[in-house]
ChimeraX commands (.cxc) that place a marker at each C-alpha (Angstrom):
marker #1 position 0.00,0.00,0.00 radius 0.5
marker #1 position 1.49,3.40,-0.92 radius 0.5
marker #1 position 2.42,5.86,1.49 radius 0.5
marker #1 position -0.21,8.78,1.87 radius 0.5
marker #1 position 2.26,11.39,3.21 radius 0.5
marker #1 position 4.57,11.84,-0.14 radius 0.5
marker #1 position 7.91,13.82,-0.02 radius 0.5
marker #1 position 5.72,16.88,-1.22 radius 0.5
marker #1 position 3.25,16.95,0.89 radius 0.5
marker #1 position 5.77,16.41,4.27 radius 0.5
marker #1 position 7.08,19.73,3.41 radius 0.5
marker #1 position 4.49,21.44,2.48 radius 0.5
marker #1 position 3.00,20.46,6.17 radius 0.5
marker #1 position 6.38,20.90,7.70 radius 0.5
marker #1 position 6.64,24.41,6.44 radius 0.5
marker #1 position 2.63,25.03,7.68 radius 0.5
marker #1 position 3.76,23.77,10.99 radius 0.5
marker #1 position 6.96,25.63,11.43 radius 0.5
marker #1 position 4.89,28.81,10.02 radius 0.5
marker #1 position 2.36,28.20,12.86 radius 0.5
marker #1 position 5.11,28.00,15.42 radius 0.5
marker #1 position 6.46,31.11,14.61 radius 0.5
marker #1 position 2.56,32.77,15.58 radius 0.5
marker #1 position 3.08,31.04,18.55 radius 0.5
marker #1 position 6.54,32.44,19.30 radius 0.5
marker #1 position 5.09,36.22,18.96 radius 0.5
marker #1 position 2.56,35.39,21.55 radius 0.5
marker #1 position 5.46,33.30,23.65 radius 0.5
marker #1 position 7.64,36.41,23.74 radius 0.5
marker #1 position 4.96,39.37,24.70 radius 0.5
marker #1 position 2.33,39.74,27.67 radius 0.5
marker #1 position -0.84,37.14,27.00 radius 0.5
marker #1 position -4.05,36.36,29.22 radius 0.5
marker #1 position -4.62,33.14,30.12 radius 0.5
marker #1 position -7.55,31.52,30.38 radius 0.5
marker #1 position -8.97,28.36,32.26 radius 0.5
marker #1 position -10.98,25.74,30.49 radius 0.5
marker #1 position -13.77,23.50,32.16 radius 0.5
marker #1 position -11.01,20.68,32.62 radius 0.5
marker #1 position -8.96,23.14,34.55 radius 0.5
marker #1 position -6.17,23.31,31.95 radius 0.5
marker #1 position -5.42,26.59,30.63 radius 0.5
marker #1 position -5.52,28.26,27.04 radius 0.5
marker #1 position -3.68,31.15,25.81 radius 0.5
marker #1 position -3.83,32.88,22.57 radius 0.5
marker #1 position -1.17,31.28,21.00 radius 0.5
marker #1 position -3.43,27.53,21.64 radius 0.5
marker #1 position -5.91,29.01,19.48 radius 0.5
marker #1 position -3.68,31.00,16.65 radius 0.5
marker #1 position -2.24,27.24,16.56 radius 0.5
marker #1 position -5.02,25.84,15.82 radius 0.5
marker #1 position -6.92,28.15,13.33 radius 0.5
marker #1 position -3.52,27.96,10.81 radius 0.5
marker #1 position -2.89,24.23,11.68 radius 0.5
marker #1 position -6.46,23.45,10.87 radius 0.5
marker #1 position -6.33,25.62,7.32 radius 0.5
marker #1 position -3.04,24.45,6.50 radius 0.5
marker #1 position -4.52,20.78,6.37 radius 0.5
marker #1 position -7.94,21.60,4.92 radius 0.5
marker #1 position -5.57,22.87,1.94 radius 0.5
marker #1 position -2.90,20.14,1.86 radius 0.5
marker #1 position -5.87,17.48,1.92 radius 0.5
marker #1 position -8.77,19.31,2.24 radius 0.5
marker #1 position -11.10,15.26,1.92 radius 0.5
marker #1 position -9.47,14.10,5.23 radius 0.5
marker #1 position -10.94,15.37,8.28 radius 0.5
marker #1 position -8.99,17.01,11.60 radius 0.5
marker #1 position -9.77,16.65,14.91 radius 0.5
marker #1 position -7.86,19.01,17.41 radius 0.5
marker #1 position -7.68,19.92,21.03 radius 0.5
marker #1 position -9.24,22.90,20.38 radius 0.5
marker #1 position -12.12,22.04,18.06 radius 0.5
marker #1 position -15.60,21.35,19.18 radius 0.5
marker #1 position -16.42,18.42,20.29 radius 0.5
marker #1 position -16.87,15.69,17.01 radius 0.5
marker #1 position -19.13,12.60,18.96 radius 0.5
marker #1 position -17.43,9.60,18.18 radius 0.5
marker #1 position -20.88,8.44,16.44 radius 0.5
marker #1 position -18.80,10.53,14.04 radius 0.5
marker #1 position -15.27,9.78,14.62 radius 0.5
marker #1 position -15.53,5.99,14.08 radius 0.5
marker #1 position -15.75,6.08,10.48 radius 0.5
marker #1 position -12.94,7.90,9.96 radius 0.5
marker #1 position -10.51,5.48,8.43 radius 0.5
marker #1 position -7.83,7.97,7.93 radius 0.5
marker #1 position -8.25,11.59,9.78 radius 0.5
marker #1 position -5.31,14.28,11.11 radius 0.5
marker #1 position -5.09,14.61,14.65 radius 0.5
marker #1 position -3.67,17.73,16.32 radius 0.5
marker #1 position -2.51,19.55,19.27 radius 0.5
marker #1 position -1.89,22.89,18.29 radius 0.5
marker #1 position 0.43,23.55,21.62 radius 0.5
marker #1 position 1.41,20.72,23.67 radius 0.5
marker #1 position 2.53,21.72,27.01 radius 0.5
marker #1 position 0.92,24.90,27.75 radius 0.5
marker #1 position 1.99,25.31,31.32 radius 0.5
marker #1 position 5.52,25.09,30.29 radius 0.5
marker #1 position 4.77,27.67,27.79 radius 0.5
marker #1 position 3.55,29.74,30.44 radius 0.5
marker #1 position 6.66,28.85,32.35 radius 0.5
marker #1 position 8.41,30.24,29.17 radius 0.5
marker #1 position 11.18,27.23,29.87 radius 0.5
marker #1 position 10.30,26.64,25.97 radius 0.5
marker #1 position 9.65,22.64,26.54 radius 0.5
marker #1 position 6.06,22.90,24.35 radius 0.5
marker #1 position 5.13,21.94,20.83 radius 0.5
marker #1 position 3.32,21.72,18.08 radius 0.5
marker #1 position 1.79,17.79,17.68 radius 0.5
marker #1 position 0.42,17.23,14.03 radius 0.5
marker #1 position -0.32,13.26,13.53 radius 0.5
marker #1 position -2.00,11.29,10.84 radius 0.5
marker #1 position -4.19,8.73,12.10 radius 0.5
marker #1 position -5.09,5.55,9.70 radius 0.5
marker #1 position -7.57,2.71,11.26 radius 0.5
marker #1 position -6.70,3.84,14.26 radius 0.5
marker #1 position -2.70,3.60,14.38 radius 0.5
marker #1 position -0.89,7.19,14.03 radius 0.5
marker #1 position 1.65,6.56,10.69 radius 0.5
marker #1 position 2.74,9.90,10.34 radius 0.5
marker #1 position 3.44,12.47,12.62 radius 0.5
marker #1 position 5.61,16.21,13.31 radius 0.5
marker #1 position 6.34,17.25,16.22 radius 0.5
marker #1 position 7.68,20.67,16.26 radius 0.5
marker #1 position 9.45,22.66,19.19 radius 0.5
marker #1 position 9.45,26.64,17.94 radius 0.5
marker #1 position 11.73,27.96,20.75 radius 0.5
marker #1 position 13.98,25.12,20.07 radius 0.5
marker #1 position 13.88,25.45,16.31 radius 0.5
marker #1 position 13.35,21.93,16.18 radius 0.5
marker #1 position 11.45,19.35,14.47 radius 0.5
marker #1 position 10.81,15.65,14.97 radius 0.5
marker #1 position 9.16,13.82,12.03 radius 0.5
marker #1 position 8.65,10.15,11.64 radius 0.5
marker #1 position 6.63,8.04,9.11 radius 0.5
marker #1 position 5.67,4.43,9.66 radius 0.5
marker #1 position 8.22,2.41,7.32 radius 0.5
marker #1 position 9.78,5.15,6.34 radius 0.5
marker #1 position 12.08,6.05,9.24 radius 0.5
marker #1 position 12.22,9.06,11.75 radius 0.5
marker #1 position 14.46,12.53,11.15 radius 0.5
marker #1 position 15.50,15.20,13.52 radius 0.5
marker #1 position 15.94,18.88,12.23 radius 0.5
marker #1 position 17.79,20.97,14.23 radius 0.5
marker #1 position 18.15,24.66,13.32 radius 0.5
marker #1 position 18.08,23.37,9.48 radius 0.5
marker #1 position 20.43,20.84,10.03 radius 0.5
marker #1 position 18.53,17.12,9.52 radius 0.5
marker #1 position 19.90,13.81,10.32 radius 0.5
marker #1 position 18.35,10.24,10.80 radius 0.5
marker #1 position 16.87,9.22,14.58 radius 0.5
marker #1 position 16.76,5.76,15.91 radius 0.5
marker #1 position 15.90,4.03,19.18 radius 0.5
marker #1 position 18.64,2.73,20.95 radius 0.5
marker #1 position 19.35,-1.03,22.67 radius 0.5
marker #1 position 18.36,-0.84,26.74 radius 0.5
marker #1 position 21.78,-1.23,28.27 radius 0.5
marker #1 position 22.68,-4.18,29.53 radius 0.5
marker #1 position 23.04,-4.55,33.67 radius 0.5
marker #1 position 26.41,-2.87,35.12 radius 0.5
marker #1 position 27.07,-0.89,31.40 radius 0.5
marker #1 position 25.40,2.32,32.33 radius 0.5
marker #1 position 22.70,3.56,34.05 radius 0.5
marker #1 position 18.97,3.36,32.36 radius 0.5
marker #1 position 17.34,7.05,31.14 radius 0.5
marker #1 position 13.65,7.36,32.46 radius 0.5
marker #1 position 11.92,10.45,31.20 radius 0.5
marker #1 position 9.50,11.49,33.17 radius 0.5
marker #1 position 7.56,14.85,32.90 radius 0.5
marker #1 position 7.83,18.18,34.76 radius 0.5
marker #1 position 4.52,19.16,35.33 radius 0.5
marker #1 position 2.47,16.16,35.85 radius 0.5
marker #1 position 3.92,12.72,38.13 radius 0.5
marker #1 position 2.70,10.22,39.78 radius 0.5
marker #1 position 2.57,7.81,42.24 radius 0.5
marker #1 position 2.58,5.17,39.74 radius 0.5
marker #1 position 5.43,6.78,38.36 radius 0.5
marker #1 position 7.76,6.67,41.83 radius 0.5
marker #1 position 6.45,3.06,42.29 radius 0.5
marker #1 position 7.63,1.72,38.57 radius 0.5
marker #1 position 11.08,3.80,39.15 radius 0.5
marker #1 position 11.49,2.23,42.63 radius 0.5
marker #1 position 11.80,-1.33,40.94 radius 0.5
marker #1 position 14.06,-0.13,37.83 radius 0.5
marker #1 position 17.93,-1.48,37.87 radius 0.5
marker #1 position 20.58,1.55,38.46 radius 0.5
marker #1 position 18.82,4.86,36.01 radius 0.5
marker #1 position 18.90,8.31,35.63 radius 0.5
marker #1 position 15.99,10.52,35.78 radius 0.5
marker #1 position 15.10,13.43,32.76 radius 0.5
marker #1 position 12.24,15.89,33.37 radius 0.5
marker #1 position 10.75,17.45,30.58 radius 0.5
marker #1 position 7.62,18.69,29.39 radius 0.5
marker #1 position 5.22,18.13,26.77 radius 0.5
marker #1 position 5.66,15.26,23.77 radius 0.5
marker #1 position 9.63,15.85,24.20 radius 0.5
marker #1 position 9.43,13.23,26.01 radius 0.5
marker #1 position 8.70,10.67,23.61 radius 0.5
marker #1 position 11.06,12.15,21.43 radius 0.5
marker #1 position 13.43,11.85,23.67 radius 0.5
marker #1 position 13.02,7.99,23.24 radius 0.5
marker #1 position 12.92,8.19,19.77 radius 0.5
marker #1 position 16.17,9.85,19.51 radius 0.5
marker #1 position 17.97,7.58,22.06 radius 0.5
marker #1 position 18.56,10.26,24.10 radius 0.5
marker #1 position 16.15,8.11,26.84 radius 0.5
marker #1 position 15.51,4.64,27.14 radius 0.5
marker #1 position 12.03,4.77,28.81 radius 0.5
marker #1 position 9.16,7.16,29.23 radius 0.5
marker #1 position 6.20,5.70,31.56 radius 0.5
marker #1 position 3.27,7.78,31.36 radius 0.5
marker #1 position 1.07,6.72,34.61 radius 0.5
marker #1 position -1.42,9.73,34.47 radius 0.5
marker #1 position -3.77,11.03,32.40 radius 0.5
marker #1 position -3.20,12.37,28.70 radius 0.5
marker #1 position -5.44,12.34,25.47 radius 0.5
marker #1 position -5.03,10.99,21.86 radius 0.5
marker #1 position -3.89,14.35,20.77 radius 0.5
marker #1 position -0.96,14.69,23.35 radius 0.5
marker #1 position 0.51,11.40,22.04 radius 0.5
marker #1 position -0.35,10.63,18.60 radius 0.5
marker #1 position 2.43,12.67,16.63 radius 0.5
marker #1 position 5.26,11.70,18.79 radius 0.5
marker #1 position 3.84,7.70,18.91 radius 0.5
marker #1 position 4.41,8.08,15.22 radius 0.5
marker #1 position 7.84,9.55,15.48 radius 0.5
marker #1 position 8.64,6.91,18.09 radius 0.5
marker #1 position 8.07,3.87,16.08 radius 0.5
marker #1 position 9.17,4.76,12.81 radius 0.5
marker #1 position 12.45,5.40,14.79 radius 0.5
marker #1 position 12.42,1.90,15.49 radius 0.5
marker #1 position 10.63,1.90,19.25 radius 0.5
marker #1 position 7.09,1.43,20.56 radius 0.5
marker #1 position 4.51,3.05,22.22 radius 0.5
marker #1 position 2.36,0.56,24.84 radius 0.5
marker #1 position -0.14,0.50,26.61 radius 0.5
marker #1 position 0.85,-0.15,30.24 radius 0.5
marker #1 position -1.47,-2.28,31.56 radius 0.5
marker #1 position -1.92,-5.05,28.08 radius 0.5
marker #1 position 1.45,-3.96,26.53 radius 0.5
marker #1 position -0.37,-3.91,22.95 radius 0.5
marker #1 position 0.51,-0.95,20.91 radius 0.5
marker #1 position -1.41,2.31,21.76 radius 0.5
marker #1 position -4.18,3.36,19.64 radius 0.5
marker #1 position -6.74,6.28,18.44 radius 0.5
marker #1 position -10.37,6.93,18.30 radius 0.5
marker #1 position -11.13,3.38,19.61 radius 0.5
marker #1 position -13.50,4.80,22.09 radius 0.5
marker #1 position -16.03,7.97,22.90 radius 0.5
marker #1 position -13.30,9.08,25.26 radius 0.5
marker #1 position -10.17,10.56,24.01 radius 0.5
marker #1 position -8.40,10.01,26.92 radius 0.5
marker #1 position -5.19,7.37,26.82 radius 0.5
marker #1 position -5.16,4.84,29.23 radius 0.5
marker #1 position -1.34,4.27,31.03 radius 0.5
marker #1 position 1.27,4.00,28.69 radius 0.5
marker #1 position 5.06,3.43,28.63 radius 0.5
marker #1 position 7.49,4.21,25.45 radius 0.5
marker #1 position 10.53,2.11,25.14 radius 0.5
marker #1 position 13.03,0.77,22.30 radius 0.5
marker #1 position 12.00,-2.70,23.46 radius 0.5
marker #1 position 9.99,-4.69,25.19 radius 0.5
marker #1 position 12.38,-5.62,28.35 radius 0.5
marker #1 position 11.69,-8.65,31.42 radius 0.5
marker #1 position 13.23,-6.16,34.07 radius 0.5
marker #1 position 10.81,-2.94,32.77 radius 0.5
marker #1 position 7.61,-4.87,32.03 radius 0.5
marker #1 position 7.86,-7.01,35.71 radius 0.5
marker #1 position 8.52,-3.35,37.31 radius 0.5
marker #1 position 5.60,-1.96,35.31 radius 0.5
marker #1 position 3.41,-5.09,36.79 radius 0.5
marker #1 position 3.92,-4.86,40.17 radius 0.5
marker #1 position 3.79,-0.75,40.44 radius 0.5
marker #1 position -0.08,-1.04,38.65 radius 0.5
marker #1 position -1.06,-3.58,41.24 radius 0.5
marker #1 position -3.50,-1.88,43.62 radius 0.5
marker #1 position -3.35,-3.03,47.21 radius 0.5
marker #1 position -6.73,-4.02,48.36 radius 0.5
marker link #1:1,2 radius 0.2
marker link #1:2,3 radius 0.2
marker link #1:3,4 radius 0.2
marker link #1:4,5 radius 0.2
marker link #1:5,6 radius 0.2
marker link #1:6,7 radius 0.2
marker link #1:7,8 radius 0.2
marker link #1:8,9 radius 0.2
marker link #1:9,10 radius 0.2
marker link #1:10,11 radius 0.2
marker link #1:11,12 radius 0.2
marker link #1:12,13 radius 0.2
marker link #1:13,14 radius 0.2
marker link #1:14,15 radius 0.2
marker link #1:15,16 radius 0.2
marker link #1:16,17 radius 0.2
marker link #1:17,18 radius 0.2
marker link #1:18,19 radius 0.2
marker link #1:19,20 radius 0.2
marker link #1:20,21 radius 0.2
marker link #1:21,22 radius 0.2
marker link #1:22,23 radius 0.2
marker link #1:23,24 radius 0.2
marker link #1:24,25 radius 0.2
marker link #1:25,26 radius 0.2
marker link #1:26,27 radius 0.2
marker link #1:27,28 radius 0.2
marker link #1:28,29 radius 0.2
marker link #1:29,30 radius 0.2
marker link #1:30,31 radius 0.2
marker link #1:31,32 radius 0.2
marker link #1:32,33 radius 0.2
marker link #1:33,34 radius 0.2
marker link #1:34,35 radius 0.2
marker link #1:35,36 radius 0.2
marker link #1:36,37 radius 0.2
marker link #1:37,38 radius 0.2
marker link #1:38,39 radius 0.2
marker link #1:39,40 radius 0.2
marker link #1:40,41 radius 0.2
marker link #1:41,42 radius 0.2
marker link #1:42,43 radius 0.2
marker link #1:43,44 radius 0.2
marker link #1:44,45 radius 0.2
marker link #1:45,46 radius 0.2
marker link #1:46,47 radius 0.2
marker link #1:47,48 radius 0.2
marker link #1:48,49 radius 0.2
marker link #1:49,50 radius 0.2
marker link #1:50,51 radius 0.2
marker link #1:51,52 radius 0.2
marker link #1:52,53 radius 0.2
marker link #1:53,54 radius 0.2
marker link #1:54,55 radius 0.2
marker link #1:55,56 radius 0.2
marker link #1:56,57 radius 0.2
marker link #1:57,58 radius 0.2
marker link #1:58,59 radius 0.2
marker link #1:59,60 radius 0.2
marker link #1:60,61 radius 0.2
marker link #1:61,62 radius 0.2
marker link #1:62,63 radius 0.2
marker link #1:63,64 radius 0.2
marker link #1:64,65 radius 0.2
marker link #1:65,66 radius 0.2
marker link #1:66,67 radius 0.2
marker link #1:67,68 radius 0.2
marker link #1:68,69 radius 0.2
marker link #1:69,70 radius 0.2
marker link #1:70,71 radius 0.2
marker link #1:71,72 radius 0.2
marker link #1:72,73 radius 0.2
marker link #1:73,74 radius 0.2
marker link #1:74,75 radius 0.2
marker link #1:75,76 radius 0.2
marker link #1:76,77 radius 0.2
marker link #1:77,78 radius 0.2
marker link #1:78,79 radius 0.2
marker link #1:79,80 radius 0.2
marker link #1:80,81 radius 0.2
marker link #1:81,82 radius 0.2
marker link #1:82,83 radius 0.2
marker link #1:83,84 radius 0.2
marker link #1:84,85 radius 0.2
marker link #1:85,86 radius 0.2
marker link #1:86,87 radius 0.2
marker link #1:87,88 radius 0.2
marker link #1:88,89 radius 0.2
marker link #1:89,90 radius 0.2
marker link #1:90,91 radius 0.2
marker link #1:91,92 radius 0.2
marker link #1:92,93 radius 0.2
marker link #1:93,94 radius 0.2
marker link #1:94,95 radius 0.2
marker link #1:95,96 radius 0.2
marker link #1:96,97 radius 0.2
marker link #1:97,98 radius 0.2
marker link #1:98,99 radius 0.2
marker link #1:99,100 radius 0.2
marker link #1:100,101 radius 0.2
marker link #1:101,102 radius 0.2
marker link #1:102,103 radius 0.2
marker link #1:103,104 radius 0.2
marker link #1:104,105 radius 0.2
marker link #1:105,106 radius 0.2
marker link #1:106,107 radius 0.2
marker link #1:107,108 radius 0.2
marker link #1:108,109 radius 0.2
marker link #1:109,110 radius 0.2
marker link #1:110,111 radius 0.2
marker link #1:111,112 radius 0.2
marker link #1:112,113 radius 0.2
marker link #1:113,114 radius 0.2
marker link #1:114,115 radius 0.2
marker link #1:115,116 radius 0.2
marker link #1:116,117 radius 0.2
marker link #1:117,118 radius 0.2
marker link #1:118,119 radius 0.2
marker link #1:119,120 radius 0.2
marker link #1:120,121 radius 0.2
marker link #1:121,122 radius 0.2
marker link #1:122,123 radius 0.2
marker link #1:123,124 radius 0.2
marker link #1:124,125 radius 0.2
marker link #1:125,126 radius 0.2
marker link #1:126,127 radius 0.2
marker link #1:127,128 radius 0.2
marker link #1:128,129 radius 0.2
marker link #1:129,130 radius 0.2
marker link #1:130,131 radius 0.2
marker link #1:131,132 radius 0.2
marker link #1:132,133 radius 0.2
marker link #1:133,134 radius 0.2
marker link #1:134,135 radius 0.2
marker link #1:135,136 radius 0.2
marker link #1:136,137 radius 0.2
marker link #1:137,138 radius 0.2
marker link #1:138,139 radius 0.2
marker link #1:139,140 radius 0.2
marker link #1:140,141 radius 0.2
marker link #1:141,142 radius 0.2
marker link #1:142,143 radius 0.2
marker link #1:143,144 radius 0.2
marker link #1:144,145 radius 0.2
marker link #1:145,146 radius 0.2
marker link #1:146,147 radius 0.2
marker link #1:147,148 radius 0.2
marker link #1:148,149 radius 0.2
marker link #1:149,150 radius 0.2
marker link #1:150,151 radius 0.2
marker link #1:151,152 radius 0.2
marker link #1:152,153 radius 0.2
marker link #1:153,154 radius 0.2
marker link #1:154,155 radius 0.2
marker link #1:155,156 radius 0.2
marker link #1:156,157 radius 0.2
marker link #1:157,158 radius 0.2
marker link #1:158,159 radius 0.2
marker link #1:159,160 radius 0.2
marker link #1:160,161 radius 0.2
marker link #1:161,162 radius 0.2
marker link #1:162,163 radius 0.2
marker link #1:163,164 radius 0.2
marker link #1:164,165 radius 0.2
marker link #1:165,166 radius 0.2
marker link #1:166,167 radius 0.2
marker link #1:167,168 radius 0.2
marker link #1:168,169 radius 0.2
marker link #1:169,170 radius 0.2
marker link #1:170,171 radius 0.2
marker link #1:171,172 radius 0.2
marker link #1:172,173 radius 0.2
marker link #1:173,174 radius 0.2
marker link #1:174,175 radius 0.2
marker link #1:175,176 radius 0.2
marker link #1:176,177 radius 0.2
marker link #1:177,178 radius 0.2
marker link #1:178,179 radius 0.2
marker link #1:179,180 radius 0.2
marker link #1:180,181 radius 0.2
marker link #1:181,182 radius 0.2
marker link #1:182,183 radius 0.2
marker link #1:183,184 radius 0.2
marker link #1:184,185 radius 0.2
marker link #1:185,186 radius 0.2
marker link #1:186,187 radius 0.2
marker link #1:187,188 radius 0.2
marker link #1:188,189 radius 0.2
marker link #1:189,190 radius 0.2
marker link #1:190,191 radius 0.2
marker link #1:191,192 radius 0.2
marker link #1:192,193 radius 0.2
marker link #1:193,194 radius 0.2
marker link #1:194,195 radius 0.2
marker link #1:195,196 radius 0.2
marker link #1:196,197 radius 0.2
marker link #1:197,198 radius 0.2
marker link #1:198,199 radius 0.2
marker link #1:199,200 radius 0.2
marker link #1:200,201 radius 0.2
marker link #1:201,202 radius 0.2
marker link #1:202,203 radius 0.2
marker link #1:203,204 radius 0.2
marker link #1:204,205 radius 0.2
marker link #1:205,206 radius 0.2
marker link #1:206,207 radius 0.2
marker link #1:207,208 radius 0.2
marker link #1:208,209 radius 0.2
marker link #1:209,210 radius 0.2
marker link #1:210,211 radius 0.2
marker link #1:211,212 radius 0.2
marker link #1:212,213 radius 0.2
marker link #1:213,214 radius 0.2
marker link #1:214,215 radius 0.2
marker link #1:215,216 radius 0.2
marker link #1:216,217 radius 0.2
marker link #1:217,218 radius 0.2
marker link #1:218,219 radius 0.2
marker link #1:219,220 radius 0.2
marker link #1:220,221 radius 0.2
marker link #1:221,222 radius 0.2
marker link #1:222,223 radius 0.2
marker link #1:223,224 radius 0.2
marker link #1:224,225 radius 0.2
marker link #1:225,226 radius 0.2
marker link #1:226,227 radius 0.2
marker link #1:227,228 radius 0.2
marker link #1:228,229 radius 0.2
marker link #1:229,230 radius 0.2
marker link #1:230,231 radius 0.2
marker link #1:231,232 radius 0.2
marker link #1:232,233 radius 0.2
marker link #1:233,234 radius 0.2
marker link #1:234,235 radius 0.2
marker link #1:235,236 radius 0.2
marker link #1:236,237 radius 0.2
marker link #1:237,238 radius 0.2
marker link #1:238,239 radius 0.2
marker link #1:239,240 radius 0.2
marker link #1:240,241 radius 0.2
marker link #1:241,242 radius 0.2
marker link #1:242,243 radius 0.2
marker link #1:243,244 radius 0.2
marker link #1:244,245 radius 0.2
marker link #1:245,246 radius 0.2
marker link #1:246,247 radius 0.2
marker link #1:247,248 radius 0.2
marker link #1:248,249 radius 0.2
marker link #1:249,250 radius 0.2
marker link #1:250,251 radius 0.2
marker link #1:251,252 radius 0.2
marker link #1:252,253 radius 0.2
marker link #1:253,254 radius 0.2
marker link #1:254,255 radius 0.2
marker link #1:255,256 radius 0.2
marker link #1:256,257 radius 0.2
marker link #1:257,258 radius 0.2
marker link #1:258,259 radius 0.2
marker link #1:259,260 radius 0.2
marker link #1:260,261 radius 0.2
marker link #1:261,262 radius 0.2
marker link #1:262,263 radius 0.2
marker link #1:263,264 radius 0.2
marker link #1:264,265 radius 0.2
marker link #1:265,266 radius 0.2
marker link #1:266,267 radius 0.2
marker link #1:267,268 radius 0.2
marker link #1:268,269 radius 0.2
marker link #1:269,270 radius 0.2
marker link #1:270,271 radius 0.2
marker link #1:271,272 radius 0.2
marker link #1:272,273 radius 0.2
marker link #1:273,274 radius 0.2
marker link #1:274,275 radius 0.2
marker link #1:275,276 radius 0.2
marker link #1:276,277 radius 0.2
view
């Protein structure tokens, strides 16, 4: 089956995303309101300048595939589940570290087919940086225009070097402390926002367990990015690859990214899920 992302239309998107990271960066760098949203999460301007050019620049790339974002109404899933191929979008990933103005936030822009994301580009403005991956097709970095290939790397084997665990800066858990508890000799990385899976992707981490709430449109670009670098994104407690628009919720359930699928992670993972009764 041919690819649907071609070499044209990756960077025609690319540029549309890097474009739309540059509104954000006018907002990032000036005085902005922000506002609360009924889940408690707050939205600035630059969210929603975000998502009115990522939303046109896909409605012109393919204007006969349909986007669902973070910031759209809400499309029932009555809806949703015949989508067999739809663009799924977080216009800016990490908004309290944009507040923060540590620049750890991004732009998430993932295509979704039958439910697994095979193309995604995850773009960090203040970094200059983008992440793109497509499924069978391999993963690149671009750093301040210069591009070069990404791949997962082997888990180190006991006594080499310490493990990397990402974990994030604004959101842990106790699930999280648990899992780490039982993990051979690691480090620890906080970052915000999908960085973190690209941190995996890039082999710049080994694992990144995500024990608390996200949604589909936190994940989807970076999942993408992660395994066409070679890794995998799981869901924690069946350790089958994660998926989209499965469900009327877009919440994920717990999920951990990794290279590989490892005895000493996934027996950690077990026993820091089990609830005592």
């Amino acid at each position: 089956m041919p690819h649907f992302v071609t070499d044209n239309m990756r960077d025609r998107l690319l540029a549309g995303v890097e474009a739309a990271g540059r509104e954000v960066l006018t907002v990032y760098n000036r005085t902005y309101e922000v506002e609360t949203k009924d889940d408690d999460s707050p939205l600035t301007e630059a969210d929603m300048a975000a998502h009115h050019a990522l939303v046109a620049l896909l409605e012109t790339v393919t204007p006969e595939v349909p986007v669902l974002s973070e910031e759209s109404g809400e499309i029932p899933f009555e809806t949703r589940r015949s989508w067999e191929r739809y663009w799924l979008i977080d216009p800016l990933d990490g908004t309290k570290e944009f507040i923060k103005k540590n620049g750890e936030f991004t732009l998430n822009v993932a295509l979704v087919e039958n439910g697994d994301p095979v193309f995604g580009i995850v773009h960090a403005p203040v970094l200059d940086t983008s992440w793109i991956g497509q499924v069978g097709q391999g993963a690149t970095k671009i750093e301040k225009g210069t591009t070069r290939e990404i791949q997962v790397r082997a888990l180190p084997e006991a006594g080499a070097e310490p493990w990397k665990v990402v974990g994030s800066r604004s959101h842990g858990s106790d699930e999280f402390e648990a899992f780490c508890a039982r993990l051979p000799e690691h480090e620890r990385v906080s970052m915000g926002s999908s960085l973190k899976l690209c941190l995996v992707a890039e082999a710049e981490a080994d694992l990144y367990p995500r024990l608390a709430p996200t949604c589909e449109w936190d994940t989807a670009a970076a999942q993408a990015v992660v395994i066409a670098a070679g890794g995998q994104v799981l869901n924690a407690e069946t350790l089958e690859p994660l998926r989209c628009n499965q469900q009327d919720s877009v919440l994920n359930p717990h999920f951990i990214v990794c290279g590989q699928r490892d005895e000493r992670w996934t027996t950690a993972l077990r026993a820091s899920l089990q609830k005592e009764d």
